[in-house]
N, C-alpha and C positions, 0 to 999 in steps of 0.2 A: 637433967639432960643438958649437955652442953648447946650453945647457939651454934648455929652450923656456920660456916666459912660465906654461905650466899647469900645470909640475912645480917652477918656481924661487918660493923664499920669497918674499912680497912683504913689501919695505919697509912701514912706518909713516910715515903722511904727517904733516908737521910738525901740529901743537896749529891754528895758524890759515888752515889750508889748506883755500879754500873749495872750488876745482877740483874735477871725481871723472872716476875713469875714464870712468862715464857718457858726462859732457858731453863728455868728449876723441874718443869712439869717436862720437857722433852730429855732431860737425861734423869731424869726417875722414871718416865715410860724404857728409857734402853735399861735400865738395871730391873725394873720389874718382866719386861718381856724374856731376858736372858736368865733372867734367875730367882725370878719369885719377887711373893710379899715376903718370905724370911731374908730375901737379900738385901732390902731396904734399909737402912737406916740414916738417919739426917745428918749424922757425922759423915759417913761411909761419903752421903749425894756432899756436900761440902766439900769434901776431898775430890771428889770428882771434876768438881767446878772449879776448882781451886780458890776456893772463897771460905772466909772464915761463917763458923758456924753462927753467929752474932746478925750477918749480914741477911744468910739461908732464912732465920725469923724474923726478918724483916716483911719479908714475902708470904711465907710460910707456918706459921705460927708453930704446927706442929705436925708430927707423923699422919693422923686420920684426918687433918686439914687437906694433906699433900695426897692423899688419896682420893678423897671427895673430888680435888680437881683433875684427877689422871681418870676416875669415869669418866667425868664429864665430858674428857679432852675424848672419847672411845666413842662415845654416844654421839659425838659431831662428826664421826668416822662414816658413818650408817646413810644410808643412801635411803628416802621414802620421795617418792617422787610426787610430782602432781597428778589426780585423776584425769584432769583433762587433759592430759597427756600420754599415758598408760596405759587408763579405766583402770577400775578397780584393783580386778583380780591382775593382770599382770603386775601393777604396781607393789600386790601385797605380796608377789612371788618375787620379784626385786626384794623387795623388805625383806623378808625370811631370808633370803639367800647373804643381802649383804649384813645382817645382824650375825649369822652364823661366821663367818668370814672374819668380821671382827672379834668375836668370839676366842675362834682360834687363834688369828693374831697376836692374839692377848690372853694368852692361857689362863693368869693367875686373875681373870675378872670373878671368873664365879665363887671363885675361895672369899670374894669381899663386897660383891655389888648386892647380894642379900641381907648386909647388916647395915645398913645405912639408906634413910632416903635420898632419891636421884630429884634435886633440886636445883641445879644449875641451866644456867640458857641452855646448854646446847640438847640437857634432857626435857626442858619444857619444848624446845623445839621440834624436837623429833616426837613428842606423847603429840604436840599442839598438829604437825603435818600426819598423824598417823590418825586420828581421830579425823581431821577432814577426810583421808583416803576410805576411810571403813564408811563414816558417813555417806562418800558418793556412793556405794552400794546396795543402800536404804535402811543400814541401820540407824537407828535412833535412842533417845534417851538414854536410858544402861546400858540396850544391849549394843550398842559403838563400842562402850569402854569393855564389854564382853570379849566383842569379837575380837577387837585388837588385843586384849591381852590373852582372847586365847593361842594366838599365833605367837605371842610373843614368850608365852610359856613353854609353848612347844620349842621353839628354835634354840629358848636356851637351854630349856631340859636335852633335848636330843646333844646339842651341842659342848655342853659341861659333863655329859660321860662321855662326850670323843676325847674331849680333852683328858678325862681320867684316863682314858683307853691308849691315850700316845703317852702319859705320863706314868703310867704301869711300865709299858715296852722301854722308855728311856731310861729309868732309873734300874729295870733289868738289863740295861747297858746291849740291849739287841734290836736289830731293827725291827719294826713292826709286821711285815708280814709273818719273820722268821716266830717274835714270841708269838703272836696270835696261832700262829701253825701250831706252836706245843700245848698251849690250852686246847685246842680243838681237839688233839690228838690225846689230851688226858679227860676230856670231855667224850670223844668218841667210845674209849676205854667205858666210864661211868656209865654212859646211855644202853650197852648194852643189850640190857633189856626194856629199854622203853622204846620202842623201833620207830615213833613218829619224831621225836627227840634226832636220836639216830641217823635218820634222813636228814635231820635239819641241818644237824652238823656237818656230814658230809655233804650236802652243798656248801654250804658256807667256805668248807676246807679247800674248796676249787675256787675260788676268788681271791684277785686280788682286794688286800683289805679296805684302801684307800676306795677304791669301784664301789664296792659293798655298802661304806659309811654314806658315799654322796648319792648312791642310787637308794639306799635307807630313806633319806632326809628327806629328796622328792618327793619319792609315794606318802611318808607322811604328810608333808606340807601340801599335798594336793590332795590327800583325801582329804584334811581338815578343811580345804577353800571349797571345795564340792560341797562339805556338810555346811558351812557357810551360807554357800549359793542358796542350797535346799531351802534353808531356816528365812532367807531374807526374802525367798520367792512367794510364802504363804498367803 
């Protein structure tokens, strides 16, 4: 296993090196937010920059290096506040809300933030501010690192099928209420005979989709903080 980017020595960049990681990680966040991990590559971000590719590994050593720091740069996006200022539960309905936010922002996270551990400051900051937030609501020992990651599970899982769910409708080159309509409408078709199915669809086909996805997320994310509440009240 190679040594990751936050525990390996960095280089010194030559005397006339104007480049900085900075500028390398903000225009590799605008070509990965426009067009994927397949639109990456370190020649392509060099060309970009207008800097030879020589200069780019200075900084950068290499592709899944330049990745490691564009989470990282996502996870300092994320908003967890302090309890004594929020209490808890508001706090961790902030958290859910701006984790999902960032999310979307940044489509192509979940295609790469599961293959790699999140070890940089700005993920130790946010585990380190999210673990006191759970703590001020009596969890303890495990079940701290329980409850936050089950909130955390949930926002990204809810979250990484919206993202597949706008990136189905874009690559079908139609806006999303229009494809979601014709799935319902070959869904409606199928259910025929299962008439609780049936029902479901046809609400669903009366919403708009965007209403639907964030009124979703809520009822999730609040029934998880009630079962929460329950667990920590015992």
């Amino acid at each position: 296993m190679k040594e990751s980017i936050w525990t390996r020595t960095r280089a010194a960049a030559p005397a006339r090196e104007t480049l900085s990681r900075e500028q390398i990680v903000q225009a590799a966040m605008e070509t990965l937010d426009s067009e994927g991990v397949a639109g990456l590559s370190m020649r392509k971000l060099a060309a970009k920059l207008g800097s030879g590719a020589t200069s780019l590994y200075w900084h950068v050593p290499t592709k899944d290096d330049l990745i490691d720091l564009l989470i990282d740069e996502i996870w300092g996006e994320i908003d967890v506040p302090e309890p004594e200022l929020a209490g808890w539960r508001a706090g961790a309905l902030l958290f859910g809300h701006s984790l999902r936010s960032a999310v979307l922002r940044h489509p192509w996270l979940p295609e790469v933030m599961y293959t790699r551990p999140s070890m940089g400051p700005n993920a130790l900051n946010l585990g380190s501010r999210g673990l006191v937030l759970f703590g001020a609501a009596g969890f303890s020992d495990r079940d701290v690192d329980y409850a936050m990651g089950s909130v955390m599970s949930y926002v990204l899982g809810t979250a990484s099928a919206e993202v597949a769910t706008r990136e189905m409708s874009r690559k079908a080159g139609r806006p999303l209420n229009d494809w979601a309509g014709q799935m319902l409408h070959e869904a409606e078709a199928a259910s025929a005979s299962h008439p609780e199915m049936l029902e479901s669809v046809r609400r669903r086909a009366t919403r708009d989709v965007d209403s639907t996805l964030n009124e979703s997320f809520v009822f999730g994310l609040d029934a998880l903080l009630d079962g929460l509440e329950t667990r920590v009240a015992k």
